[in-house]
KOLFISE-859142 format. One record per atom (N, C-alpha, C): residue number from 0; chain; residue in one letter; y negated, z, x negated. Coordinates in steps of 0.02 Angstrom, whole numbers, plus 50000, padded with zeros to 5 digits. Atoms other than C-alpha are relative to their C-alpha. Layout:
N
R   n chain res     y     z     x
R NUM     A   A     Y     Z     X
...
This chain:
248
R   n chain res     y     z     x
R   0     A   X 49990 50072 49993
R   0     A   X 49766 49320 49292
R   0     A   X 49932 49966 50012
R   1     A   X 50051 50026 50015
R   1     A   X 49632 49199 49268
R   1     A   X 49982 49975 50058
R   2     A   X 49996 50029 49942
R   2     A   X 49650 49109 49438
R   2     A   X 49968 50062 50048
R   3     A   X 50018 49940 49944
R   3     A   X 49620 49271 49526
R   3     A   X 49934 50024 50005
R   4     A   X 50080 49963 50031
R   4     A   X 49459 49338 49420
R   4     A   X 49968 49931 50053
R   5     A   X 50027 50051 49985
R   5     A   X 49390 49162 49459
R   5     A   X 49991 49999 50090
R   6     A   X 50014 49971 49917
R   6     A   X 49425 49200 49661
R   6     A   X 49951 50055 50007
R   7     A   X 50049 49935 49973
R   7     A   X 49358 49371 49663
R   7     A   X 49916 49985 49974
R   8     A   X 50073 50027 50035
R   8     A   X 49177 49292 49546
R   8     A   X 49967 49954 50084
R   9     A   X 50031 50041 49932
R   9     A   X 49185 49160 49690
R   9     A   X 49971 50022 50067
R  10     A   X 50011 49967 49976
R  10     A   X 49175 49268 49804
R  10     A   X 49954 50070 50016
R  11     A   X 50050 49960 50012
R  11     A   X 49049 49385 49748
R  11     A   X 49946 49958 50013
R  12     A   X 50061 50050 50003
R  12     A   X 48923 49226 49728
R  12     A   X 49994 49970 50088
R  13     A   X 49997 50003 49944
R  13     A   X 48958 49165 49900
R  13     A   X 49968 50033 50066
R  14     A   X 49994 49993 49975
R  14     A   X 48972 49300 49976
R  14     A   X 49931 50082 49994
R  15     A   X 50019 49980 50043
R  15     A   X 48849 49393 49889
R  15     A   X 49994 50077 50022
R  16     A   X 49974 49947 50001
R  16     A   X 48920 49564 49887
R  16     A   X 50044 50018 49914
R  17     A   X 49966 49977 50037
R  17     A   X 48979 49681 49734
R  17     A   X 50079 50015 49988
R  18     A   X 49936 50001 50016
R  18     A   X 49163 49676 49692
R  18     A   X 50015 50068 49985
R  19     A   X 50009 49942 50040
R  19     A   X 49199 49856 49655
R  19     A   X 50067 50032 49967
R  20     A   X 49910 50012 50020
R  20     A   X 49399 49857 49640
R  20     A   X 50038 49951 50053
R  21     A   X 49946 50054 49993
R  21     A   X 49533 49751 49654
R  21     A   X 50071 50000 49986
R  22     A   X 49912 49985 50020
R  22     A   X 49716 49762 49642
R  22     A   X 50067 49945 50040
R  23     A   X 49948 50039 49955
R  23     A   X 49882 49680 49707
R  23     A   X 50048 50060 50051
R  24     A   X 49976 49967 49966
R  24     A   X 49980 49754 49827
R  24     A   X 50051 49954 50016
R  25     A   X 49949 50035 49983
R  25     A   X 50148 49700 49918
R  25     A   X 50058 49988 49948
R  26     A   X 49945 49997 50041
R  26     A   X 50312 49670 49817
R  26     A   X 49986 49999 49930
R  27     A   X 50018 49990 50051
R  27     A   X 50242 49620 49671
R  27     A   X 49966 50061 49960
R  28     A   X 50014 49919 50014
R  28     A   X 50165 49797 49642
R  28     A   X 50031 50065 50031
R  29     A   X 49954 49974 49973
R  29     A   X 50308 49872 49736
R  29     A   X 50066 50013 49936
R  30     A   X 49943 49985 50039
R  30     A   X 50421 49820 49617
R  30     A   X 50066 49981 50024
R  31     A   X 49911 50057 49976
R  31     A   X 50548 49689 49704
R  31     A   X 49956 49940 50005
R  32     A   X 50017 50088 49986
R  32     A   X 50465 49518 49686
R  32     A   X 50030 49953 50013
R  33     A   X 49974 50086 49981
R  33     A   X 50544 49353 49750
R  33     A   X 49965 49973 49932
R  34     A   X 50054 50041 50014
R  34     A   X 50497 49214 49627
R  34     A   X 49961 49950 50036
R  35     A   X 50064 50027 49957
R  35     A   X 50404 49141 49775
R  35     A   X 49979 50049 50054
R  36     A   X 50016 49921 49977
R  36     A   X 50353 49313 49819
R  36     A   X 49918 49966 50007
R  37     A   X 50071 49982 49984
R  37     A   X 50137 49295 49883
R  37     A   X 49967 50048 49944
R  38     A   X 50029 49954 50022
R  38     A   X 50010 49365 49781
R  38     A   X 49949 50050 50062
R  39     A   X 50042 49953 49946
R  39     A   X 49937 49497 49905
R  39     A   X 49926 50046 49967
R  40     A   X 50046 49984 50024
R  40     A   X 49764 49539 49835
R  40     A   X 49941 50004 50030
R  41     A   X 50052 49952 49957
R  41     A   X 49642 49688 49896
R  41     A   X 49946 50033 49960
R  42     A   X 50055 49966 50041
R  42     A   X 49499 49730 49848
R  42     A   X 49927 50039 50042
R  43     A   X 50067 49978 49968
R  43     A   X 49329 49840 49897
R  43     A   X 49950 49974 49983
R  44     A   X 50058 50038 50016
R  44     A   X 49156 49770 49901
R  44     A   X 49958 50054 50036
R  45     A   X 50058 49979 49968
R  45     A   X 48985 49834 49945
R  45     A   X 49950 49944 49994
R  46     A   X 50060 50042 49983
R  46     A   X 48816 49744 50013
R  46     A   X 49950 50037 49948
R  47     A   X 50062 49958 49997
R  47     A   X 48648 49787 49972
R  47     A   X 49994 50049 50021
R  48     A   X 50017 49959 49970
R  48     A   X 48572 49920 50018
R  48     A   X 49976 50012 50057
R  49     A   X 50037 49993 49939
R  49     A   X 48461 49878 50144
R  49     A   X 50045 49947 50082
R  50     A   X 49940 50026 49953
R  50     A   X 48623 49786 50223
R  50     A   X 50031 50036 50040
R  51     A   X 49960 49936 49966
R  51     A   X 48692 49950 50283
R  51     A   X 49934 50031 50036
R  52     A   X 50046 49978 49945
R  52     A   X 48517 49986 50376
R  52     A   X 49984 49952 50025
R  53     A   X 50006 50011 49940
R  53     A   X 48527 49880 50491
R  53     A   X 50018 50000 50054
R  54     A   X 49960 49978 49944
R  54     A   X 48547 49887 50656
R  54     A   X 50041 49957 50046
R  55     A   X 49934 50037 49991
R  55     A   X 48645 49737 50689
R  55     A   X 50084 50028 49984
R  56     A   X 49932 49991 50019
R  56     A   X 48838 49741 50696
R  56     A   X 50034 49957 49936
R  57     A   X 49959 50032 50036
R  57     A   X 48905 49662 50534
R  57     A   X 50086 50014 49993
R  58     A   X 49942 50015 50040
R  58     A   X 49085 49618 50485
R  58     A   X 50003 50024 49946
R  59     A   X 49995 49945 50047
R  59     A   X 49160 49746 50372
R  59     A   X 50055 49970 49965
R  60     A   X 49934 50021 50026
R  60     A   X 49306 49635 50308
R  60     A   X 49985 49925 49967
R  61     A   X 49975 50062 50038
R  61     A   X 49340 49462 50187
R  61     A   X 50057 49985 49989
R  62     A   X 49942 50012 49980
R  62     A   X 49465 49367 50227
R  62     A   X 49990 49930 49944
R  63     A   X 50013 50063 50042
R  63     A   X 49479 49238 50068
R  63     A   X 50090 49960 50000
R  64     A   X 49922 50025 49973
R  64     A   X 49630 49130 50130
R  64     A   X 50009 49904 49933
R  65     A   X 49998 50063 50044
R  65     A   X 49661 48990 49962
R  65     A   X 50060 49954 50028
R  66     A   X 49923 50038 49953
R  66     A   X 49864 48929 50020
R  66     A   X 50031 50052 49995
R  67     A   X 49940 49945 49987
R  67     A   X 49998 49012 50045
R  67     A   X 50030 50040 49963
R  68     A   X 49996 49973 50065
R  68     A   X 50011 49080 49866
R  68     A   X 49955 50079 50003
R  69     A   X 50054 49942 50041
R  69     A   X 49858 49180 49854
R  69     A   X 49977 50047 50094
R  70     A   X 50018 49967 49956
R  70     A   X 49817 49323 49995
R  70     A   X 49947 50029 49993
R  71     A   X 50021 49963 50036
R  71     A   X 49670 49384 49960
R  71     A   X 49933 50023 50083
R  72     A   X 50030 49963 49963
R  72     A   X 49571 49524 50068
R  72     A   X 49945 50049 49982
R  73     A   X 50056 49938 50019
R  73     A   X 49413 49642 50063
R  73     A   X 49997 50048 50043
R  74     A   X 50030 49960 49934
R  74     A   X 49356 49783 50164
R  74     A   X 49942 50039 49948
R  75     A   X 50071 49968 50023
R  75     A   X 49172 49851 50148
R  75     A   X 50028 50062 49977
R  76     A   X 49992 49926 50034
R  76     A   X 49145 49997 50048
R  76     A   X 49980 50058 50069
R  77     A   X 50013 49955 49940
R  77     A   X 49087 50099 50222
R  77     A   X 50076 50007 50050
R  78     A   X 49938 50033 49974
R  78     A   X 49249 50024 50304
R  78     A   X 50055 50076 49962
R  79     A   X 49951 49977 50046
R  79     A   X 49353 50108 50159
R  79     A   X 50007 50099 50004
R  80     A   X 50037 49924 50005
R  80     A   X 49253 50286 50167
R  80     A   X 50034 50028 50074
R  81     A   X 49956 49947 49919
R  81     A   X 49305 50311 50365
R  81     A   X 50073 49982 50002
R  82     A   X 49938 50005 49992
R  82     A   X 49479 50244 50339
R  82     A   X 50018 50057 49952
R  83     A   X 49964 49924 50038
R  83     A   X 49515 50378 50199
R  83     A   X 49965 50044 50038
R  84     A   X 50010 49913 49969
R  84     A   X 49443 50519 50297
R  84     A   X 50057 49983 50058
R  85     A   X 49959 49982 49938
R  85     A   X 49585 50454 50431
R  85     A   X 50070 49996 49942
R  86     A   X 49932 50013 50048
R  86     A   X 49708 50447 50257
R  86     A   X 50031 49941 50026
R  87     A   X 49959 50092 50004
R  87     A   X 49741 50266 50273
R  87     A   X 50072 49992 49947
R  88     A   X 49931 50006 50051
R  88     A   X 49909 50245 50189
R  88     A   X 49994 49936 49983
R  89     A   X 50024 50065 50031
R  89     A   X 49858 50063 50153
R  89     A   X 49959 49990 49940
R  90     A   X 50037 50015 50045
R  90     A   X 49712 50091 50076
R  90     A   X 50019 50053 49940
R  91     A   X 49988 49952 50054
R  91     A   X 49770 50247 49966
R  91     A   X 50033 49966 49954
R  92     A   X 49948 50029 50067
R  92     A   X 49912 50156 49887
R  92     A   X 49952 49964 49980
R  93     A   X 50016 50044 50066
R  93     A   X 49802 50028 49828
R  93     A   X 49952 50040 49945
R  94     A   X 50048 49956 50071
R  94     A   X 49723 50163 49717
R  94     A   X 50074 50020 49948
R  95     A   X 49931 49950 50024
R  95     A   X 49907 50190 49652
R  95     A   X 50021 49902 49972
R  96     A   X 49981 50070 50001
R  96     A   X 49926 49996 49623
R  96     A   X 50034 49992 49903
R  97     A   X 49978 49986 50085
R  97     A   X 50012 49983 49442
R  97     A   X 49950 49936 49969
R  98     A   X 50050 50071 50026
R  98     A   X 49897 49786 49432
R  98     A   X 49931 49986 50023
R  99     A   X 50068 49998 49978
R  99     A   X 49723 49801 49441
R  99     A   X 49965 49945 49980
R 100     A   X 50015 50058 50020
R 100     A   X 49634 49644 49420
R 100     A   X 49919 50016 49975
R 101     A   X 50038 49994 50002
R 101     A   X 49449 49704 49443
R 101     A   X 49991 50065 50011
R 102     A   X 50028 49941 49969
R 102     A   X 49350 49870 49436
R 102     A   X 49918 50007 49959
R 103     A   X 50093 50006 50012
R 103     A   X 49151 49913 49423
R 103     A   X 50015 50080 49992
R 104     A   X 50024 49947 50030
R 104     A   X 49136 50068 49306
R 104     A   X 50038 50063 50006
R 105     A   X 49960 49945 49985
R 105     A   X 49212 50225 49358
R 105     A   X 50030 50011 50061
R 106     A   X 49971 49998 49915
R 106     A   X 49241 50182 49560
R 106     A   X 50079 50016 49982
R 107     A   X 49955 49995 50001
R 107     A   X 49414 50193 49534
R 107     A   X 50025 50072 49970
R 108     A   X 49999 49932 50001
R 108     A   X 49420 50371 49457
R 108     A   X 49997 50011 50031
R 109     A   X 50068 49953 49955
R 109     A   X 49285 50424 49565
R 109     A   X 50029 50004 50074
R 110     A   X 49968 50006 49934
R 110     A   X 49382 50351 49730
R 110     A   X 50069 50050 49985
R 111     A   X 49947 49960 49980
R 111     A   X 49551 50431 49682
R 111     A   X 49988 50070 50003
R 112     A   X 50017 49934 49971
R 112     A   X 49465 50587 49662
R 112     A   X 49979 50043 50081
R 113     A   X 50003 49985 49940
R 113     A   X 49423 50582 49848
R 113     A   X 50054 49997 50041
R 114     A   X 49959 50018 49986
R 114     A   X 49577 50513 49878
R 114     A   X 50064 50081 50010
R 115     A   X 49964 49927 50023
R 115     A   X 49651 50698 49824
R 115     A   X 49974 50045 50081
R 116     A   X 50042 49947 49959
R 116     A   X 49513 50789 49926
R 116     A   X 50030 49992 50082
R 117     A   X 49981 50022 49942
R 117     A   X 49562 50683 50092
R 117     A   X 50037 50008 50015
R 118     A   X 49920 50016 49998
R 118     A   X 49752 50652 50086
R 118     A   X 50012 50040 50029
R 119     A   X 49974 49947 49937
R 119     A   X 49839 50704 50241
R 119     A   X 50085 49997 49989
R 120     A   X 49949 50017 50014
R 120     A   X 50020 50701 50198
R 120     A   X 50030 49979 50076
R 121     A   X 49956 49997 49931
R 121     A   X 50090 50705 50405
R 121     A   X 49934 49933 50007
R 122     A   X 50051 50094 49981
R 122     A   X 49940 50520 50422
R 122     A   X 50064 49971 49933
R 123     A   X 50004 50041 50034
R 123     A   X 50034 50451 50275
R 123     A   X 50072 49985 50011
R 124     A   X 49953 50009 49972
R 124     A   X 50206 50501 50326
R 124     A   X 50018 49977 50046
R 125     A   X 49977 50039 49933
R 125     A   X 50209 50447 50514
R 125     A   X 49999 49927 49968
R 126     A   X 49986 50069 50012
R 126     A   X 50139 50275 50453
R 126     A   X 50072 49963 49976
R 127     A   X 49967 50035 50009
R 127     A   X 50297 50249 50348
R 127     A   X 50062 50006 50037
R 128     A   X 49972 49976 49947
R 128     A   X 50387 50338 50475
R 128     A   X 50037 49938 50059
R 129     A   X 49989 50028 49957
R 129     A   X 50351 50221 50609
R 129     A   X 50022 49909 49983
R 130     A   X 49973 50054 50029
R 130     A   X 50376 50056 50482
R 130     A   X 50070 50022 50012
R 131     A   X 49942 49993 50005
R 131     A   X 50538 50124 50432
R 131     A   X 50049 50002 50073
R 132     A   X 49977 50007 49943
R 132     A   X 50587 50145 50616
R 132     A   X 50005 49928 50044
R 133     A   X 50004 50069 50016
R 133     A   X 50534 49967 50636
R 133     A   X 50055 49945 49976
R 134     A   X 49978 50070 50061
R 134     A   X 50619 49886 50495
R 134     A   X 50084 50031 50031
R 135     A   X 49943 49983 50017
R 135     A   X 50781 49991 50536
R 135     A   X 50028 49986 50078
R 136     A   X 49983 50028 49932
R 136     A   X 50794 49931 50724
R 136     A   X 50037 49913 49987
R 137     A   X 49980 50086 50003
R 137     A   X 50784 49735 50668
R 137     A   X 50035 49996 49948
R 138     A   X 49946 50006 50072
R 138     A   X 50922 49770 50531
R 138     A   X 50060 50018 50033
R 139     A   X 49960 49952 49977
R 139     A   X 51037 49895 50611
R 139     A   X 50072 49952 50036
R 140     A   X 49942 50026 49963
R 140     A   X 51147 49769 50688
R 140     A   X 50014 49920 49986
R 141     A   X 49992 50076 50035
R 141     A   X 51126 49603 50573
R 141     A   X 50069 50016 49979
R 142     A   X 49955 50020 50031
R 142     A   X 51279 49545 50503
R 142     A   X 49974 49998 49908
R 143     A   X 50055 50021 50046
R 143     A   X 51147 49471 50354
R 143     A   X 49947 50028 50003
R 144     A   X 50062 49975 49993
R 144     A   X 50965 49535 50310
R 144     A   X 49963 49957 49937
R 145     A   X 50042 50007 50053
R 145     A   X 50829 49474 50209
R 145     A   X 49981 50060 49946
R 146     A   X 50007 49952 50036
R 146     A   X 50817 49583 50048
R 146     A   X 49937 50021 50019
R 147     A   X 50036 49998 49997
R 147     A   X 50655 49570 50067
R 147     A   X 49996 50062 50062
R 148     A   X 50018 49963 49948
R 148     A   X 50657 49659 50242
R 148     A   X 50034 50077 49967
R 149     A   X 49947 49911 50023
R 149     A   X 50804 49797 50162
R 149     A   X 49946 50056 49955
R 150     A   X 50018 49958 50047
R 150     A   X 50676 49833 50031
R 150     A   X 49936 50018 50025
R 151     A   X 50033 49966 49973
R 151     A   X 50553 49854 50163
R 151     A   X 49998 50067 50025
R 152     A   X 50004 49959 49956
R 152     A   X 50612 49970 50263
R 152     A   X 50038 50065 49926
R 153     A   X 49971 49947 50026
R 153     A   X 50699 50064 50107
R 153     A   X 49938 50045 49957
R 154     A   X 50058 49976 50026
R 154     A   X 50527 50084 50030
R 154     A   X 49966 50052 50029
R 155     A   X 50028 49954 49948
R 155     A   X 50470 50169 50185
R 155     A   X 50050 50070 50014
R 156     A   X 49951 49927 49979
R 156     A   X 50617 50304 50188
R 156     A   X 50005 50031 49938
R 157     A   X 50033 49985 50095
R 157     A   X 50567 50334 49981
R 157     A   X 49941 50027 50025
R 158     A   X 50062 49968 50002
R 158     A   X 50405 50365 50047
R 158     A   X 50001 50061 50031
R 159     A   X 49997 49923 49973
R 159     A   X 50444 50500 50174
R 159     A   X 50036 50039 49968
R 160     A   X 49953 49937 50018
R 160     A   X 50559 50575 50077
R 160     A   X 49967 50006 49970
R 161     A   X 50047 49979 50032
R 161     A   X 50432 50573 49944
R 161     A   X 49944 50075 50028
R 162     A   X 50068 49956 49980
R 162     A   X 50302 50677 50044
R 162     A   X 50053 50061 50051
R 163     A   X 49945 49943 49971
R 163     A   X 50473 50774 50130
R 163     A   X 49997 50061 49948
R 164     A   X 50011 49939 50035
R 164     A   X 50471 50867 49966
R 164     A   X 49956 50015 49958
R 165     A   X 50088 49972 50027
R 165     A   X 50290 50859 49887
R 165     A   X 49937 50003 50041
R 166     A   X 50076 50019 49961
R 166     A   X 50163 50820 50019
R 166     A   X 49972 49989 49949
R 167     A   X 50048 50049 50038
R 167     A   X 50066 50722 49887
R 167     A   X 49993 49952 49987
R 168     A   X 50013 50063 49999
R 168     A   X 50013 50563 49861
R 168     A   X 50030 49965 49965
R 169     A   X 49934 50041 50005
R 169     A   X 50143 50435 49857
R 169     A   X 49983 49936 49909
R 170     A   X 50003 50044 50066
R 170     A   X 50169 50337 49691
R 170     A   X 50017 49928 50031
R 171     A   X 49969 50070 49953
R 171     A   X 50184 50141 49739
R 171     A   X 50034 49960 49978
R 172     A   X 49947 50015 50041
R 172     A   X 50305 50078 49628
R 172     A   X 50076 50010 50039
R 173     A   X 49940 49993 49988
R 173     A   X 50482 50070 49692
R 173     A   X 50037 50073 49953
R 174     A   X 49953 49986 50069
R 174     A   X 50547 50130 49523
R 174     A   X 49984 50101 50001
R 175     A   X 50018 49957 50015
R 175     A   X 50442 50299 49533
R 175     A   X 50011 50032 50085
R 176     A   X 50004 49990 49942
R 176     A   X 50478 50314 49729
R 176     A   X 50092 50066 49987
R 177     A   X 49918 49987 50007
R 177     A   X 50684 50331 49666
R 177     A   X 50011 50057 49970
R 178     A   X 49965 49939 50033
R 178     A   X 50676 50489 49573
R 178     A   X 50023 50053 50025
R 179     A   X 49975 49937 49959
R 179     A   X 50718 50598 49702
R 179     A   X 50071 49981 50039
R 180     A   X 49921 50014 49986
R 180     A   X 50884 50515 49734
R 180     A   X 50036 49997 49969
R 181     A   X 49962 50021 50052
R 181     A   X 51037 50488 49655
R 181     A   X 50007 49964 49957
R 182     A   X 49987 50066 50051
R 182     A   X 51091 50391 49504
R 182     A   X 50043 49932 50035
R 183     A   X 49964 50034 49973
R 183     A   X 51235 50301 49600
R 183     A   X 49933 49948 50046
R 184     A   X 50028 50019 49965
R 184     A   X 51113 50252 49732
R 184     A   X 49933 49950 49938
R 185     A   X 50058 50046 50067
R 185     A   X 50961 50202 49608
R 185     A   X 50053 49926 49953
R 186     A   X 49963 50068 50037
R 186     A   X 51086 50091 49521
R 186     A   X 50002 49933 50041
R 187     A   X 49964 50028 49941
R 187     A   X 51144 49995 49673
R 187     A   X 49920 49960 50009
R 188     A   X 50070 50025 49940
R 188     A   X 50931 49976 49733
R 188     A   X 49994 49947 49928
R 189     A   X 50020 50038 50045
R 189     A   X 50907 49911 49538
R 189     A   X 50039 49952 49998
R 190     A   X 49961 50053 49976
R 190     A   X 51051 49783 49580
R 190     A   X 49974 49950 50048
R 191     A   X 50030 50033 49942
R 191     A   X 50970 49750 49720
R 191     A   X 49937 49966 49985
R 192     A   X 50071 50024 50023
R 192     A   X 50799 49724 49637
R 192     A   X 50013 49928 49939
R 193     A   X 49995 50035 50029
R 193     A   X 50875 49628 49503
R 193     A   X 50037 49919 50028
R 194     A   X 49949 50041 49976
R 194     A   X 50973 49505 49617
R 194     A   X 49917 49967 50038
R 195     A   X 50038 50029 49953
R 195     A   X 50819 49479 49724
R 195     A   X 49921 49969 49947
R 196     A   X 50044 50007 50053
R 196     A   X 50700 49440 49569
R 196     A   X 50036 49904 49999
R 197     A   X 49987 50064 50032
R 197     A   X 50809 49283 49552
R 197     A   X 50015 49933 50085
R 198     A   X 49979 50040 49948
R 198     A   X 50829 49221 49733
R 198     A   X 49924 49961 50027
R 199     A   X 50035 49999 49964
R 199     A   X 50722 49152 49862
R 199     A   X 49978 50047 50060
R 200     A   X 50026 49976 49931
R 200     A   X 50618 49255 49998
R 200     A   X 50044 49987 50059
R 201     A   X 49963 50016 49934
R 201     A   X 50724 49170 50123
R 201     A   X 50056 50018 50005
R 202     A   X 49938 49998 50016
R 202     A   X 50890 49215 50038
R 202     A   X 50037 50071 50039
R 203     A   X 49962 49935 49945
R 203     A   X 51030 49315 50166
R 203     A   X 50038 50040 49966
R 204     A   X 49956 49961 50034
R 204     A   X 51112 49450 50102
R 204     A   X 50036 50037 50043
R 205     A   X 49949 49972 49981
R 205     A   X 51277 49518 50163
R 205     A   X 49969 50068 50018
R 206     A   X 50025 49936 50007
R 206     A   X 51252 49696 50240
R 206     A   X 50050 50037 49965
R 207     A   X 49944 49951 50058
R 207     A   X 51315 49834 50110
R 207     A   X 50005 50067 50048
R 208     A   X 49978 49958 49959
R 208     A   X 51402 49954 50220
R 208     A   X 49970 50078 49966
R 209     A   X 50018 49945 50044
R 209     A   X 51369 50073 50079
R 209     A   X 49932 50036 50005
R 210     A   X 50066 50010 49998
R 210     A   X 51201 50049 50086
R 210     A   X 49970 50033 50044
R 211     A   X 50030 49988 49936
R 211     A   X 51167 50066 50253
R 211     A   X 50032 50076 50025
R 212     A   X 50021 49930 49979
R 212     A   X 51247 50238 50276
R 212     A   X 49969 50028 49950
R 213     A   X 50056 49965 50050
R 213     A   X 51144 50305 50133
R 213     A   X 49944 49989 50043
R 214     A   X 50073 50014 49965
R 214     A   X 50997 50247 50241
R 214     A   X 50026 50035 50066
R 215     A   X 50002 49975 49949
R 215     A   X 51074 50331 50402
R 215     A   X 50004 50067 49974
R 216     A   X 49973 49911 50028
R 216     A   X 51130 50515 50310
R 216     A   X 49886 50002 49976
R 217     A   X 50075 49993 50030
R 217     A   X 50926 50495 50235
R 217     A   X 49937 50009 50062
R 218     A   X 50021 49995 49956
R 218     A   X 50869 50465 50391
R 218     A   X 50003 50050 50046
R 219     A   X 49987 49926 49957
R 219     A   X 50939 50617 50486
R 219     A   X 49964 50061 49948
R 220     A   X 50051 49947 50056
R 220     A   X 50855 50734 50316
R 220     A   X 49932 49976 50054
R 221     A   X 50072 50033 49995
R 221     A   X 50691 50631 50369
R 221     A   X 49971 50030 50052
R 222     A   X 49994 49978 49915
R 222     A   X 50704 50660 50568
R 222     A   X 49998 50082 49990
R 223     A   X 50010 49917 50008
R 223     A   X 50724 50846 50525
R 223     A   X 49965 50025 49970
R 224     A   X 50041 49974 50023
R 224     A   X 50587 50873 50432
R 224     A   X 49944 49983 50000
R 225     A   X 50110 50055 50003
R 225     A   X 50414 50768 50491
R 225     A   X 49974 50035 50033
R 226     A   X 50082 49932 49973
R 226     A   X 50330 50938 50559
R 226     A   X 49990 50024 49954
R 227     A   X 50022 49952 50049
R 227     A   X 50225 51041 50476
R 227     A   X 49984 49979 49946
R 228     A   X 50003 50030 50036
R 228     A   X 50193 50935 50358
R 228     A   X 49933 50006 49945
R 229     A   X 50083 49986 50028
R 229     A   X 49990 50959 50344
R 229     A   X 49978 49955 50011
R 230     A   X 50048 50028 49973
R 230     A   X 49843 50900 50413
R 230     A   X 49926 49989 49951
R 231     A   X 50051 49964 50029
R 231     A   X 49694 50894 50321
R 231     A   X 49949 49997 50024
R 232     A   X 50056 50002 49929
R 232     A   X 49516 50921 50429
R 232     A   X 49930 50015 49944
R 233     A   X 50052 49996 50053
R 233     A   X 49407 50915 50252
R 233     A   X 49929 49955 50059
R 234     A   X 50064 50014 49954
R 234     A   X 49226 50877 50339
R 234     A   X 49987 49937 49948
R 235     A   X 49993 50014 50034
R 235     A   X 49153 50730 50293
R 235     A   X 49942 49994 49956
R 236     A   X 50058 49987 50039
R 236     A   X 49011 50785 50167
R 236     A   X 50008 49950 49940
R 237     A   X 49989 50046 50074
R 237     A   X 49099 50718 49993
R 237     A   X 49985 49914 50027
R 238     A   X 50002 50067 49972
R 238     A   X 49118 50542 50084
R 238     A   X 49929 49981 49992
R 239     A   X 50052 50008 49992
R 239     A   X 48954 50541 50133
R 239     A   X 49949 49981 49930
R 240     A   X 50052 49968 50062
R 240     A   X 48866 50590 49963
R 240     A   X 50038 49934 49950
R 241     A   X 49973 50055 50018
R 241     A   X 48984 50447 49893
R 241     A   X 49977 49935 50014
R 242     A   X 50041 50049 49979
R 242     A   X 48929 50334 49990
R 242     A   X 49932 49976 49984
R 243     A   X 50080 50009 49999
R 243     A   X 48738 50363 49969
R 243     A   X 49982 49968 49938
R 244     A   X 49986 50000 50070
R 244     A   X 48783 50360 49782
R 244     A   X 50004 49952 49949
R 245     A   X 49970 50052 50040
R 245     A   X 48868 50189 49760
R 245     A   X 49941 49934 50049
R 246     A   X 50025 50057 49965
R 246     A   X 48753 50094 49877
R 246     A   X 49921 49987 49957
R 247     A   X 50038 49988 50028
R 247     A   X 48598 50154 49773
R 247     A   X 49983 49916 49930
């Protein structure tokens, strides 16, 4: 989208830092949009070189706030390097993003290849772990819910079950989350996706009894299986040598 390039350019000149990827994140690259769904748009940057030797404290983040439409966020390329050695489940998916707006050369290979090396499956699981525990407290006893919230918290019990039976790195798509469930069920979420494509964000939806024990029977699998999962304690050399690499 043209509006967007034109942000992230602005933002380079400004702010005068390299753009190095860019993507959307949030429903719209989830794969349940509202049509007044937010564009949520993340991207990595790097400084200079001689920006990262100094010995001041800089601000590792860009916060480009246009209205209430456009979301748009950075985090330094150093920022990005110690959050994947802690397997950021934030920042991974956006290497999994299906809408990429911007990328500088091969970073985006080159990152998911570290992305492999790092990936802790038991960091990526608690996170959706402790969402899904979250989202399933402030639902559990509505009458009504915001789809929006249902397809929060159902995203997050797709994800653990995802890494319940591959420990590997989560696909971020809804659509590619569902293959490890039933047809019945997948039908019902694409009902759900297709109903919420045409509403508003704000719009209440009845709770589907149905629904919701499929999310309690999924939840007791889930609860019985988040040990052992794997850790990973990779040193951090590759990072490093990455780093030295792209700042050059």
């Amino acid at each position: 989208m043209q509006q967007i390039k034109t942000i992230l350019t602005n933002i380079e000149q400004t702010k005068k830092v390299q753009i190095l990827y860019a993507c959307e994140t949030g429903s719209r690259a989830w794969g349940f949009p509202s049509p007044d769904s937010d564009y949520d748009v993340r991207f990595i940057y790097r400084h200079e070189r001689d920006w990262y030797l100094s010995l001041s404290q800089h601000k590792d983040t860009i916060e480009y706030m246009v209205d209430e439409t456009w979301d748009v966020t950075g985090w330094d390329l150093r920022k990005s390097l110690l959050l994947l050695k802690k397997s950021n489940a934030a920042l991974i998916e956006r290497f999994q993003s299906p809408i990429v707006y911007s990328e500088a050369g091969n970073f985006k290979d080159e990152f998911k290849q570290l992305i492999s090396t790092y990936y802790s499956p038991t960091a990526v699981f608690f996170h959706h772990y402790s969402l899904a525990k979250n989202f399933w407290g402030d639902l559990k006893d509505a009458g009504e819910v915001k789809l929006k919230s249902y397809f929060y918290l159902i995203r997050s019990l797709l994800s653990c079950n995802w890494i319940m039976h591959n420990k590997s790195v989560l696909p971020m798509h809804i659509e590619d989350l569902m293959v490890l469930i039933d047809d019945d069920m997948k039908n019902k979420l694409r009902e759900l996706i297709q109903l919420k494509a045409g509403v508003s964000e704000k719009y209440l939806h009845p709770v589907d009894d149905a629904l919701n024990k499929w999310i309690i029977e999924l939840w007791k699998l889930i609860d019985a299986s988040k040990e052992n999962l794997g850790v990973n304690k990779t040193d951090m050399k590759q990072l490093n040598e990455f780093f030295l690499q792209t700042i050059q």
